[in-house]
C-alpha positions as a printed NumPy array, in Angstrom:
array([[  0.457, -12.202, -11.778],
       [ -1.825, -14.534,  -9.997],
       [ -1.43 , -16.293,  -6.476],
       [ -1.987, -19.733,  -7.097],
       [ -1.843, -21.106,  -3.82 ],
       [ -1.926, -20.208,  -0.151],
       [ -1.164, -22.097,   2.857],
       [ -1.556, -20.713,   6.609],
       [ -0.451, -22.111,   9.92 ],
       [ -1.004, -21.425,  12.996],
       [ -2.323, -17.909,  11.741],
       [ -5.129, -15.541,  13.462],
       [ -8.07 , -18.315,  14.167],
       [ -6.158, -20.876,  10.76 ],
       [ -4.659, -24.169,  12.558],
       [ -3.819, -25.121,   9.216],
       [ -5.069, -24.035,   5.862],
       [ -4.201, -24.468,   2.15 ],
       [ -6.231, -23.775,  -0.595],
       [ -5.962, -23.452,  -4.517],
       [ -7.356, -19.635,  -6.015],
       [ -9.22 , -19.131,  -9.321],
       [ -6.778, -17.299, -11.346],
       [-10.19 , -14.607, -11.911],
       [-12.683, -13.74 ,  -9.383],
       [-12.505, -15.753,  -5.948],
       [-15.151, -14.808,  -2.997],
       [-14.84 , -15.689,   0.362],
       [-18.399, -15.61 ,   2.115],
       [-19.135, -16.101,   5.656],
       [-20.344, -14.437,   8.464],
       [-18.635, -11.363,   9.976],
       [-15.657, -12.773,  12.538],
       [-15.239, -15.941,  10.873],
       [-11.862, -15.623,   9.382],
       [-12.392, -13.963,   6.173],
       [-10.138, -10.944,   6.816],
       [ -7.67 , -12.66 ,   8.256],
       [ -7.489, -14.214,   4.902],
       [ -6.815, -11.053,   3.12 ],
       [ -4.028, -10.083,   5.27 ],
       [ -2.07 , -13.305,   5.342],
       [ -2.386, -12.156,   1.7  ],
       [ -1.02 ,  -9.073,   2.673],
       [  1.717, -10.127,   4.759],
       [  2.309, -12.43 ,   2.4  ],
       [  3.135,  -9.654,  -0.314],
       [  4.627,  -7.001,   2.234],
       [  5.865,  -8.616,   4.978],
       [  3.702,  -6.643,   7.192],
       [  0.131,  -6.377,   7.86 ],
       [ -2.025,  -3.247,   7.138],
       [ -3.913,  -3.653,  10.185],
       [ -1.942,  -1.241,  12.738],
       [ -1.237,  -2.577,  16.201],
       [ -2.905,  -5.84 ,  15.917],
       [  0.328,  -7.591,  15.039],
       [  0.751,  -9.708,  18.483],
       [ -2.504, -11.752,  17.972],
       [ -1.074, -13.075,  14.615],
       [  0.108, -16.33 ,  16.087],
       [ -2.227, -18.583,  17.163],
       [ -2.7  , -18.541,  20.954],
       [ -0.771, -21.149,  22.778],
       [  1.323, -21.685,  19.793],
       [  5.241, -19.964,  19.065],
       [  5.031, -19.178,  15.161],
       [  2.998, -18.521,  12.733],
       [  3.361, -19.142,   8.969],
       [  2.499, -18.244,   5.414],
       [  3.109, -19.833,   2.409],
       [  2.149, -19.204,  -1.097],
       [  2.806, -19.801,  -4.958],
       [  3.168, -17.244,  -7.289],
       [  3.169, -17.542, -10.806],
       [  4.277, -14.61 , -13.28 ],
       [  3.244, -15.908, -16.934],
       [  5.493, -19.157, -17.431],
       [  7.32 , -18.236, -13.624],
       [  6.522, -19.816, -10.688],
       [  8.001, -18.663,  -7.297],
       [  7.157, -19.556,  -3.909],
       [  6.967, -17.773,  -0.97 ],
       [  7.329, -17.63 ,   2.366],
       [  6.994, -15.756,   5.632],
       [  7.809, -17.535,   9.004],
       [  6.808, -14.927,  12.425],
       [  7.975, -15.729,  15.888],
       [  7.713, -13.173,  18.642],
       [ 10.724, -11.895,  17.996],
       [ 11.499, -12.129,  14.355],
       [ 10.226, -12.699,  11.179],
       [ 11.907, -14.973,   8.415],
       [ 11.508, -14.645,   4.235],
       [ 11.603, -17.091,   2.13 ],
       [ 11.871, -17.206,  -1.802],
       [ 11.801, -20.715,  -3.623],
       [ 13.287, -22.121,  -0.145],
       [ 16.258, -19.504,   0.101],
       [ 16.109, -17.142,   2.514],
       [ 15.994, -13.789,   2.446],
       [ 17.588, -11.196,   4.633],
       [ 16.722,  -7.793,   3.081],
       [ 13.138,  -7.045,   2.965],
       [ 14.06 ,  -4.978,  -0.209],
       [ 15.413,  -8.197,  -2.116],
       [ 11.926,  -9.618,  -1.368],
       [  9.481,  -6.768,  -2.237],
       [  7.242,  -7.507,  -5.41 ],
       [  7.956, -10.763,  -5.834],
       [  3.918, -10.709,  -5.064],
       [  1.532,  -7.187,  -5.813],
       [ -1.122,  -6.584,  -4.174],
       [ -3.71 ,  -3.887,  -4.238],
       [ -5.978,  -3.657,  -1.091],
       [ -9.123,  -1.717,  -0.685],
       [-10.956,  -1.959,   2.801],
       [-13.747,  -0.316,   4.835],
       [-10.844,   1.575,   6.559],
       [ -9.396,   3.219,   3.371],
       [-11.842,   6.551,   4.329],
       [ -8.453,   6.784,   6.765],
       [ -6.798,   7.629,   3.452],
       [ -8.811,  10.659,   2.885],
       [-10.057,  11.56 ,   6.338],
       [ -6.896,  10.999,   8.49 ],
       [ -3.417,  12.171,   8.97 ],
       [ -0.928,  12.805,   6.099],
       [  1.33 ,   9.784,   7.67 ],
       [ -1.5  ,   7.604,   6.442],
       [ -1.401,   8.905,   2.704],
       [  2.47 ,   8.837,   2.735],
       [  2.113,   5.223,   3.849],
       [  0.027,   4.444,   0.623],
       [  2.026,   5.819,  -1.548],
       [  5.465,   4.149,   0.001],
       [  3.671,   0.859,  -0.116],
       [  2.535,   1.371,  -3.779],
       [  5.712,   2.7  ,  -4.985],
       [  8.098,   0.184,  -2.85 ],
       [  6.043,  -2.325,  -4.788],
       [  6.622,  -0.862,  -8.036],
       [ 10.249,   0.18 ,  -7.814],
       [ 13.169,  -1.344,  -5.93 ],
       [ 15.368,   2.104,  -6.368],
       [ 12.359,   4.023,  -4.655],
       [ 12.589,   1.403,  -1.929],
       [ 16.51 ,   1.201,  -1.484],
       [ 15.962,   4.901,  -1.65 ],
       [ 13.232,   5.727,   0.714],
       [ 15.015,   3.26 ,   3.613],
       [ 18.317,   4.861,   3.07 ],
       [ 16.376,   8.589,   3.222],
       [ 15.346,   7.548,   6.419],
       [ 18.15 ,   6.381,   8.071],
       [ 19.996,   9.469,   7.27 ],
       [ 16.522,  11.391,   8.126],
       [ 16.918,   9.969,  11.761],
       [ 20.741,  10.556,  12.055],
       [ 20.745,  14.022,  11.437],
       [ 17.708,  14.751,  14.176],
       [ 20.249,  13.54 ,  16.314],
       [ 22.657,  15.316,  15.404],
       [ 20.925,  18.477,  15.318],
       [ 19.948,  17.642,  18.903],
       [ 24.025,  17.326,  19.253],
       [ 24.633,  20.661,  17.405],
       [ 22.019,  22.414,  19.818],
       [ 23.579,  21.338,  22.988],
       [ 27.409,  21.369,  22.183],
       [ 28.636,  24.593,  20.76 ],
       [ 32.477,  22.555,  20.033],
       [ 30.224,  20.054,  17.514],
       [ 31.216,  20.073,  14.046],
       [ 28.59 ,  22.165,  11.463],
       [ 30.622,  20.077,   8.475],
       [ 29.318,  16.772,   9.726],
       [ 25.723,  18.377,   9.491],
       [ 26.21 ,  19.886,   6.178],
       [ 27.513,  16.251,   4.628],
       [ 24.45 ,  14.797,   5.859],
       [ 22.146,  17.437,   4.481],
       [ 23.508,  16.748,   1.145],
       [ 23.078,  13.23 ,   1.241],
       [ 19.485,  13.872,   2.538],
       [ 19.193,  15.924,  -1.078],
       [ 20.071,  13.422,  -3.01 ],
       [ 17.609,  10.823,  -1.758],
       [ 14.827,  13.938,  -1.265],
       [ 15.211,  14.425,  -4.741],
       [ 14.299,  10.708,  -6.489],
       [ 11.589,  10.14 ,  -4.025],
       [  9.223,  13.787,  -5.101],
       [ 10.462,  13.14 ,  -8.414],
       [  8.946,   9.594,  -8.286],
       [  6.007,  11.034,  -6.099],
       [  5.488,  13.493,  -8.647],
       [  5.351,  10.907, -11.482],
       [  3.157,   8.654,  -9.416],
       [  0.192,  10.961,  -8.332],
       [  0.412,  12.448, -11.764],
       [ -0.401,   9.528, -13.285],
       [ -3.736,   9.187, -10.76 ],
       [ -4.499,  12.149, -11.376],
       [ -4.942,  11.782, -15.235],
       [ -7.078,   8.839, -14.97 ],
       [ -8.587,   8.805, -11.658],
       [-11.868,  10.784, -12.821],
       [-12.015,   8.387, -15.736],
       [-12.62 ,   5.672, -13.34 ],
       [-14.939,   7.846, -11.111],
       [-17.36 ,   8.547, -14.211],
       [-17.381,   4.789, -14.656],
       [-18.467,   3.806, -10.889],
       [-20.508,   6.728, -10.457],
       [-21.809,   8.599, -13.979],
       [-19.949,  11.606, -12.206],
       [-17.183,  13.802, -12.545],
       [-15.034,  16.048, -11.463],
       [-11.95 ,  14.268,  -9.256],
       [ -8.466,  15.05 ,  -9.237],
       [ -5.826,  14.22 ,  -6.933],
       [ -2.964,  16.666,  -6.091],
       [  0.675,  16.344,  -4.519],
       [  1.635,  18.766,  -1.984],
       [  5.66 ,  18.487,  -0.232],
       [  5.608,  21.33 ,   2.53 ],
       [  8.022,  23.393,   0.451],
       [  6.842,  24.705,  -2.589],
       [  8.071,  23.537,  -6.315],
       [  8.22 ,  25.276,  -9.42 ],
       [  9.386,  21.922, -11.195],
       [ 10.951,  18.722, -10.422],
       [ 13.802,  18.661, -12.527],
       [ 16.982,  17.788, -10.392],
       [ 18.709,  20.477, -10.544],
       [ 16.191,  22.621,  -9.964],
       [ 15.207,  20.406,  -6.715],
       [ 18.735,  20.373,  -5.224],
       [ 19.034,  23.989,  -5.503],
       [ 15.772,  24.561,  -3.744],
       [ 15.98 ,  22.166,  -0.889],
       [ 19.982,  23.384,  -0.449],
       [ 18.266,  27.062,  -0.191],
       [ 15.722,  26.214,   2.092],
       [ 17.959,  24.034,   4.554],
       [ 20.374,  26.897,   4.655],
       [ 17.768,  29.157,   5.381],
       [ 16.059,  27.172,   8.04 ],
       [ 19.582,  26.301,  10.065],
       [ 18.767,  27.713,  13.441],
       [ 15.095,  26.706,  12.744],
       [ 15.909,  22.984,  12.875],
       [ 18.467,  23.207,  15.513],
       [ 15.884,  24.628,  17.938],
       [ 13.58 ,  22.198,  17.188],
       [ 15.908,  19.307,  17.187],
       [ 14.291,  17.918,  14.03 ],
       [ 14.294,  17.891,   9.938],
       [ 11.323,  20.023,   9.312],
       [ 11.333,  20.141,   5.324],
       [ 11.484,  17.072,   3.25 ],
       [  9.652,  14.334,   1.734],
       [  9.166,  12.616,   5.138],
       [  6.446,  15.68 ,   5.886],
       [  4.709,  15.222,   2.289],
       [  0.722,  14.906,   1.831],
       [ -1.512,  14.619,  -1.163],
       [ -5.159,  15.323,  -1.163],
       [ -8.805,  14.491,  -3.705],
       [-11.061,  17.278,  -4.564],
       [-14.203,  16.845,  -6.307],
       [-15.752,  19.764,  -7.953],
       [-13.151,  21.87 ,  -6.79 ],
       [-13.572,  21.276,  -2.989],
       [-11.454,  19.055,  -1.076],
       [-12.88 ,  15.682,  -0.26 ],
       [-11.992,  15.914,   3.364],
       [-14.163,  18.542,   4.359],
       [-16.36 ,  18.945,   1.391],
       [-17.662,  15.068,   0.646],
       [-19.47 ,  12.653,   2.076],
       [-18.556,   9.236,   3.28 ],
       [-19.691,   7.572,   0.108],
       [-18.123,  10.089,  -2.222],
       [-14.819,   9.798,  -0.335],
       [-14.921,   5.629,  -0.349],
       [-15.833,   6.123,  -4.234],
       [-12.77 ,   8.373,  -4.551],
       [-10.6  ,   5.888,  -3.224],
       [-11.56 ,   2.97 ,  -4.915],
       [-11.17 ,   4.812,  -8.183],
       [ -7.493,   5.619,  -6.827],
       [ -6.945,   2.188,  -6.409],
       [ -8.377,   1.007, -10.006],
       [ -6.042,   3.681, -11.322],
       [ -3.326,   1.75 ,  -9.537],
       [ -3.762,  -1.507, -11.723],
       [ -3.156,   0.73 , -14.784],
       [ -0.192,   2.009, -13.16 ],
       [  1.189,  -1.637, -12.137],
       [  0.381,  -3.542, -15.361],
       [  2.64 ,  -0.499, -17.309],
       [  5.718,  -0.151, -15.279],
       [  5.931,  -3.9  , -14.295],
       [  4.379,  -5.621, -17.197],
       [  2.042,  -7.607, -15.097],
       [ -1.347,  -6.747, -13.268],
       [ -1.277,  -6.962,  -9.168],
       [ -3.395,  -9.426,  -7.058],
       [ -6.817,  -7.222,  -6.337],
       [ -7.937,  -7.347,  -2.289],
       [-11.215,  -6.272,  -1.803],
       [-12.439,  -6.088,   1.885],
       [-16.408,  -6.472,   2.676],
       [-16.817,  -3.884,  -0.409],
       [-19.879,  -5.401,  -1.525],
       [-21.718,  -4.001,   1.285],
       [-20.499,  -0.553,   1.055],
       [-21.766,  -0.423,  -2.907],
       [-25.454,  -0.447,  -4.377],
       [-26.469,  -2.831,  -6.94 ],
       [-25.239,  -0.896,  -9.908],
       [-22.258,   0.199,  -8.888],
       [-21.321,  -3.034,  -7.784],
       [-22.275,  -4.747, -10.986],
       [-19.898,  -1.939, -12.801],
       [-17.052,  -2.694, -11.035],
       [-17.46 ,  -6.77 , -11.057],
       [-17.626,  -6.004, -14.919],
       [-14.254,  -4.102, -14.633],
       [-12.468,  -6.632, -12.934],
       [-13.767,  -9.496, -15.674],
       [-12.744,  -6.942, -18.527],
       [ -9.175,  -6.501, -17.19 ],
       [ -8.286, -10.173, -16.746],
       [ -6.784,  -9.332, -12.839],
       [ -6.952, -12.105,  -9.916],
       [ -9.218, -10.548,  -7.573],
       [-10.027, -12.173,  -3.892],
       [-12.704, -10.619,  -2.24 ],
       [-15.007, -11.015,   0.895],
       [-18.814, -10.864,   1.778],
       [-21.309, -11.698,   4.071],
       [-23.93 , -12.888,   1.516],
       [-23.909, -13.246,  -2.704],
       [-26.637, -11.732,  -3.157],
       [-27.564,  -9.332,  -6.368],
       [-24.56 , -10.662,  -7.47 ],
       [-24.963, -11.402, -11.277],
       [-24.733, -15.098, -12.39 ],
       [-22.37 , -14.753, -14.703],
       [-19.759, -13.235, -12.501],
       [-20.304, -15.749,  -9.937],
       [-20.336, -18.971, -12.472],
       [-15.884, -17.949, -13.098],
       [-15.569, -17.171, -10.031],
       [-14.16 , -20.055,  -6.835],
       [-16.397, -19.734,  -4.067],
       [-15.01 , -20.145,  -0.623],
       [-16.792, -20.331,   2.942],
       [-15.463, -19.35 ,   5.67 ],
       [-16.672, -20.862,   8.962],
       [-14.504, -20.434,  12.596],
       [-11.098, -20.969,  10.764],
       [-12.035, -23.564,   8.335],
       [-12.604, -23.04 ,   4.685],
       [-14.095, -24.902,   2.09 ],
       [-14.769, -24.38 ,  -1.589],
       [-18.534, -24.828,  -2.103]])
């Protein structure tokens, strides 16, 4: 899968932009608050509709001006789709080959991205929410039924906190209604650990493989953990469990007013020599960790879709010595992945990554290939 083209208007500090990408390596350099970012996640939005910079959405559009949009070409071996993503104030339009598209489902993967910035340490330092985010925007990518699923998990997530709210406050409501929407909340519960499960496995297996190579270390794992404990994931087994423990937690959840078991309350966590990273790592080891998580998540692409993602790599240059940035330029060439990336300067770059690679500069909005 490679992005071929990309076009911006109106976007961030981009009047209008289009440029042609290397189908390799391409490296945007330029000072810091020049643009280059905002590159990546036009990228970004480009792929997921949304951007993963949180709360920073109403300075997309260009001050002064009512929309903002991005364009790009795709091209999957001999397949070529374009895309597009149109954002007002109030709404935001999709567009596939000029057709557009209501359901953000229908419009999901049609471009894969993998993204590693500075603020990834969030992944290991931060909140569960933030972890359960990376794996919904992985997975989503990879699987249309885990989307469909997830979005149709939460909609009957949210209905039955209100109706447990109702339940609590009305002695006359009907327990029935509850009990048909717990079921339903099973079934969905059940494909998304099952897929979870799957997922992180997979990490898990290789992820200190890719660690040894970056670092000459080992000694990473990754683990899942749902708030209820599993003996297995088989579905019977699963709907059994989760019937027992919603049963058993009835007057639980209607004091609280909320679902307080399920997939929605999930987390996942590294450890390194036995320890977990988050208390028991330092900021380099943890940034390591995750970009070996993320290098696991090619593998993971390229085998359930057939075709590698497009490889975002935010300022990383700076954040890696010499030979572990060498070692991971020399992954990327060996694996034959697109792969944009940003930096302030090229130096102790090799040559010979730099002579297949496009080189763009960034300057105040305006790029040009040098």
């Amino acid at each position: 899968m490679n992005l071929t083209k990309i076009n911006l208007i109106n976007f961030r500090n981009y009047s209008n932009n289009s440029i042609t990408l290397n189908s390799k390596m391409n490296i945007f350099i330029g000072n810091n608050a020049q643009g280059k970012t905002n590159m990546l996640e036009a990228i970004i939005i480009l792929a997921l509709t949304k951007s993963h910079r949180l709360g920073v959405n109403p300075n997309i559009i260009q001050f002064n001006k009512n929309k903002a949009s991005i364009k790009g070409t795709v091209k999957i071996d001999k397949f070529v789709s374009k895309l597009e993503v149109n954002i007002t104030n109030d709404e935001k339009k999709l567009k596939i080959n000029g057709s557009e598209i209501k359901k953000v489902a229908d419009y999901i993967s049609h471009l894969n991205v993998i993204v590693f910035t500075p603020d990834d340490l969030e992944i290991i330092k931060s909140s569960p929410n933030i972890r359960r985010n990376l794996l919904n925007i992985q997975l989503s990518q990879i699987s249309k039924q885990y989307l469909d699923t997830y979005n149709e998990y939460n909609k009957i997530l949210k209905t039955r906190n209100e109706y447990l709210k109702i339940l609590f406050n009305n002695s006359i409501a009907d327990k029935n209604y509850l009990d048909i929407l717990t079921e339903r909340l099973i079934e969905k519960a059940i494909i998304i650990y099952q897929k979870r499960k799957e997922y992180l496995n997979y990490i898990d297996e290789k992820i200190d493989f890719y660690y040894k190579e970056i670092t000459g270390l080992s000694g990473l794992n990754v683990y899942y953990v749902p708030n209820i404990e599993f003996e297995n994931y088989d579905y019977e087994y699963l709907k059994s469990r989760l019937t027992y423990i919603y049963n058993k937690n009835y007057i639980k959840e209607l004091n609280y007013g909320m679902t307080m078991f399920g997939p929605h309350r999930d987390d996942f966590y590294f450890e390194l020599d036995c320890k977990d990273m988050k208390y028991f790592a330092s900021q380099g080891q943890q940034r390591l960790a995750i970009l070996a998580f993320k290098l696991v998540e090619i593998d993971i692409f390229t085998e359930f879709n057939g075709t590698s993602p497009v490889l975002l790599l935010d300022d990383i240059f700076s954040e890696l010595d010499l030979k572990k940035r060498n070692k991971l330029l020399k992954f990327i060439s060996s694996r034959q992945i697109q792969s944009i990336l940003t930096t302030t300067d090229l130096k102790n770059i090799s040559k010979k990554y730099l002579d297949d690679s496009y080189i763009f500069e960034v300057k105040n909005g305006s790029i040009e290939r040098k």
